[in-house]
N, C-alpha and C positions, 0 to 999 in steps of 0.2 A: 504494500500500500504506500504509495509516494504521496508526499505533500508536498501542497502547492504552494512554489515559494511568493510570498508579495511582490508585486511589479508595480511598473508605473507606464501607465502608458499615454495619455495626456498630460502630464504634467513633466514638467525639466527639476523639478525640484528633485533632491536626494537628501531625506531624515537625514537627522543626526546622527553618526554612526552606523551609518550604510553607505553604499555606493552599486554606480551600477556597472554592469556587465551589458554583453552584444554577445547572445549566443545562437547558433544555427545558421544555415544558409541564407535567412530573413533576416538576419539579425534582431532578433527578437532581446526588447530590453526588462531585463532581470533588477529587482534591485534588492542587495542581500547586505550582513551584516557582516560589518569589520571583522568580527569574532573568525570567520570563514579564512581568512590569511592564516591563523595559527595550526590548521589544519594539514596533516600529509596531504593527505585524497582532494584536498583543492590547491595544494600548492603542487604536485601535479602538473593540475589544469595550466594554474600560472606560469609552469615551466613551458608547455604547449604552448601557451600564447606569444610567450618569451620568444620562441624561437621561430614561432610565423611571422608574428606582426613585429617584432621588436620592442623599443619602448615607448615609439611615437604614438598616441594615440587621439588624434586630433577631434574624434566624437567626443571627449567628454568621459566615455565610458571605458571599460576595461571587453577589448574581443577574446572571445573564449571561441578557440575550433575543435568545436563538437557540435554533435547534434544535440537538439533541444534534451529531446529523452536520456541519454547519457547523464548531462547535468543534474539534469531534476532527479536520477538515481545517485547521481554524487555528492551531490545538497541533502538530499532527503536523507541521507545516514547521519548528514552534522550535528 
C-alpha cells in the first residue's frame, strides 16, 4: 500500500521544510520533506540525479530520473 506523497500543483510556493522535486517523463512536481536527504534509498535517487542533470537546476526544483511509480515506492518506505 503506497502513500501518496503531498504535491503542489498550482501553486510555486514550497512549506517550510520541504522542497520540490520533477519526477517522471512529465515531470510531474513532488513536494516532500527535508527529512528525505538523510535517507540511503533517496540519496540514491540524489546520486541518479547527480549524474544526469548535474547541479544546475534552473526549475526551481530538484529532477529525479525515475519513473513516477518507483518514487512513490521509494518515498512510501521513509
Amino acid at each position: 500500500m503506497a502513500i501518496r506523497l503531498p504535491r503542489i500543483v498550482s501553486s510555486k510556493k514550497v512549506p517550510k521544510s520541504y522542497f520540490a522535486v520533477y519526477v517522471g517523463e512529465n515531470q510531474k512536481r513532488f513536494v516532500i520533506p527535508v527529512s528525505f536527504l538523510n535517507q540511503p534509498s533517496f540519496q540514491d535517487l540524489l546520486g541518479m540525479s547527480q549524474e544526469e542533470f548535474g547541479y544546475s537546476h534552473p526549475t526551481g526544483g530538484l529532477p529525479i530520473p525515475c519513473n513516477e511509480d518507483t518514487f512513490l515506492e521509494v518515498t512510501s518506505r521513509l
